[in-house]
C-alpha positions, 0 to 999 in steps of 0.5 A, a space after each residue: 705709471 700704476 699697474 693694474 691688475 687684468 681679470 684672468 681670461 678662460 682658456 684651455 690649457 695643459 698642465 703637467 703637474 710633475 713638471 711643476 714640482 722641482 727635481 730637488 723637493 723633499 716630496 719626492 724623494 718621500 713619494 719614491 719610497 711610500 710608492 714602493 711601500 704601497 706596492 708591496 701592501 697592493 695583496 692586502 688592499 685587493 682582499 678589502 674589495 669587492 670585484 664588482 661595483 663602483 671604483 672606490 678612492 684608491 687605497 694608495 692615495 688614502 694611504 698617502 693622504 695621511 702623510 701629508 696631513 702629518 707633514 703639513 699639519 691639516 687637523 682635519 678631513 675636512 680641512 685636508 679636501 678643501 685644500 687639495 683642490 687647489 694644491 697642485 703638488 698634493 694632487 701630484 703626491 697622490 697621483 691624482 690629475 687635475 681635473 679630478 680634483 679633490 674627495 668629497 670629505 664625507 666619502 673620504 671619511 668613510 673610506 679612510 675608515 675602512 681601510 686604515 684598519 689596524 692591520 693595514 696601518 701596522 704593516 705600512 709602519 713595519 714596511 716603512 721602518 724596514 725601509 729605513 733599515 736597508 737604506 741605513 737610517 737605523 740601527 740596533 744598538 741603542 733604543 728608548 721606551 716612552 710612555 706620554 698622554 695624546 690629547 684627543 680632539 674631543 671638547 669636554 663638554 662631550 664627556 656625558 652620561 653613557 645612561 644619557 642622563 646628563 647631571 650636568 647644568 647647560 647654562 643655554 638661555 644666557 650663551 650667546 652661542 646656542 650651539 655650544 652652551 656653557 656647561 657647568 660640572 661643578 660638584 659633579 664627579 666623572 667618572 671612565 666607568 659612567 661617562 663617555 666622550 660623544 665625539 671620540 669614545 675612544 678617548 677617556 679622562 685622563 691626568 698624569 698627575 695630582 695637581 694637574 688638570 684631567 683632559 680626554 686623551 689617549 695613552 701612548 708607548 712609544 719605542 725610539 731609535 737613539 742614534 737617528 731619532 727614528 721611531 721603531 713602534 709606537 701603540 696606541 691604547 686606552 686605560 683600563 
């Protein structure tokens, strides 16, 4: 006899979200130690703040929400709030209940910002690293520096004149896609000095090598521990 599949009544019912999530899943072995992390940079999150106004999203879960986009390879803010709504073991990583549900992206955004300044990014690195350390997971002995290109999340389309005097043909009347014309740089020399990105004007033009193509990236030395492939410090810079 063929199943057939019933339409979900409404009803109330009660949730307890680190019940749902197994006693043995890596997230939670990462979640004990980033919380002991986070509460030892609590000081520096309170100077951040103003004591009056309305509550901000939590620094922790800022903090927190960066992991998991690496972990699970969410390219975007965007991306990452969409799924949290529905993403019962993310709403628990970031201590979040279920009927809190997710960021509004653009506050998200603005909040992220702010508070993963420089500072604040170095000394969770510095705190996790230690971390490592007392439980065994690095040693001094053995250490490689590495130098490789990050490419940024920039179209080159976006690299224009910084005077706004585009020399570049925007070939719009024959694109099928007004919003993203073809752009024809053919016989145009670019330049760092005179054109900068729009999206990301952090990033600049960039090859390794002659022979291979430019791209918008960043530069990035990066110091690893050998015997557990741990990274000890890594910066991020652009070229001169």
């Amino acid at each position: 006899m063929r199943g057939k599949p019933q339409a979900q009544p409404e009803f109330l019912t009660t949730i307890n979200l680190n019940q749902r999530v197994s006693a043995d899943h890596p997230l939670r072995g990462i979640k004990m130690r980033v919380d002991q992390v986070l509460a030892r940079l609590s000081p520096l999150f309170d100077e951040l703040y103003a004591g009056e106004g309305r509550p901000s999203i939590p620094p922790e879960q800022l903090f927190k929400s960066r992991i998991l986009m690496a972990l699970y390879s969410v390219r975007s803010e965007r991306l990452f709030c969409e799924q949290l709504a529905y993403n019962l073991l993310w709403l628990w990583f970031l201590d979040r209940e279920l009927d809190e549900g997710s960021f509004d992206p653009t506050v998200f955004t603005h909040n992220y910002d702010r508070v993963l300044s420089a500072e604040a990014a170095k000394l969770f690195f510095a705190e996790v690293y230690d971390l490592s350390r007392s439980e065994g997971w690095t040693s001094d002995q053995h250490f490689t520096a590495d130098g490789t290109l990050v490419e940024a999340w920039a179209s080159l389309k976006s690299f224009v004149r910084k005077d706004g005097t585009d020399g570049a043909k925007v070939q719009s009347a024959k694109d099928d896609d007004p919003g993203n014309p073809t752009v024809n740089f053919h016989g145009e020399k670019r330049s760092n000095e005179t054109y900068r990105s729009t999206t990301d004007p952090g990033s600049v033009l960039y090859r390794k090598a002659n022979g291979q193509a430019s791209k918008l990236c960043f530069g990035t030395q990066v110091l690893m521990e050998n015997r557990y492939g741990l990274c000890a410090a890594i910066t991020v810079h652009t070229f001169p």
